[in-house]
N, C-alpha and C positions, 0 to 999 in steps of 0.2 A: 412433286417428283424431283426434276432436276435445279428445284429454286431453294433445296430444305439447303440450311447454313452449311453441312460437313460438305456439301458436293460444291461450293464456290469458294470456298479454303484456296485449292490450288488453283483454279478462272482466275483469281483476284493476284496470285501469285504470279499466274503468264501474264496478264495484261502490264505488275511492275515491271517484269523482264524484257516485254515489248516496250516499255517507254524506257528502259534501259538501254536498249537494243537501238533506239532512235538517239536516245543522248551519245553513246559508244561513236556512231556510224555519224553523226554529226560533229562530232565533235575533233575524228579524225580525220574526217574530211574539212574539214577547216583549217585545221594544224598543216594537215597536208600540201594545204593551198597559200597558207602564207607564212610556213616556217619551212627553212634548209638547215643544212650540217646538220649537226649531231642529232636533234630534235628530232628528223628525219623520220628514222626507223621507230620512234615514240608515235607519230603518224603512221605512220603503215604497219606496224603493233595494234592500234586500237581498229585502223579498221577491218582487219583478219580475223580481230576480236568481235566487232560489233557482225560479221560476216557468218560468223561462229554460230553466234547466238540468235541471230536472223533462223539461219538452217535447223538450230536445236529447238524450237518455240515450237513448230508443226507435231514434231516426233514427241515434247511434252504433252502436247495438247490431246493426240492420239492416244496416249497412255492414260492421262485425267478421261476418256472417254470409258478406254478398256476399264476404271476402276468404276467408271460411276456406273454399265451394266453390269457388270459383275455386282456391285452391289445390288441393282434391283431386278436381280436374275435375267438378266435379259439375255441370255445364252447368244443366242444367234450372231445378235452385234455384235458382242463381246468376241467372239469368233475373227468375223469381221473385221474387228482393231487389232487384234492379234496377230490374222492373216495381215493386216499393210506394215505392222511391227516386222515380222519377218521379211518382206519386200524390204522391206528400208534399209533392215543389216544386212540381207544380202547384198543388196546393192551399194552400198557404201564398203564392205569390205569387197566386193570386187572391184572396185573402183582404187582402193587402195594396196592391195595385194596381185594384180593384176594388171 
């Protein structure tokens, strides 16, 4: 089922972005802590960035869901992931437009 090669293509790809995501948010928290002046906003850059990508990793991982029932017909879930797809942009552009 969800262990055949094409369906951990993209797992394999969140999990790099998750250890991305801990290098980003580490690493600007560090800079943060013991670099001032100009450096500054190169800190507070990466961690808005690793902040970024924290938030983006769930909404990837929802979509890797919606593609893997769609492939094995599984209507219903696929629905399901769909349905919290539209939650999530509604909610992020009301959040932003509002």
């Amino acid at each position: 089922m969800t262990n055949h090669p094409e369906f951990s293509v993209l797992k394999r790809g969140l999990r790099l972005a998750l250890m991305a995501t801990s290098a980003t948010l580490a690493m600007g928290l560090a800079l943060s802590l013991f670099v001032s002046g100009p450096a500054a906003p190169v800190a507070e850059a990466l961690l808005w960035l690793g902040l970024g990508m924290l938030v983006a990793i769930p909404i990837l991982n929802v979509i890797n869901v919606v593609i893997i029932e769609c492939r094995l017909k599984e209507w219903l879930f696929a629905a399901a992931g769909v349905a919290v797809l539209v939650l999530l942009a509604y909610t992020i552009a009301a959040k932003i437009w509002l």
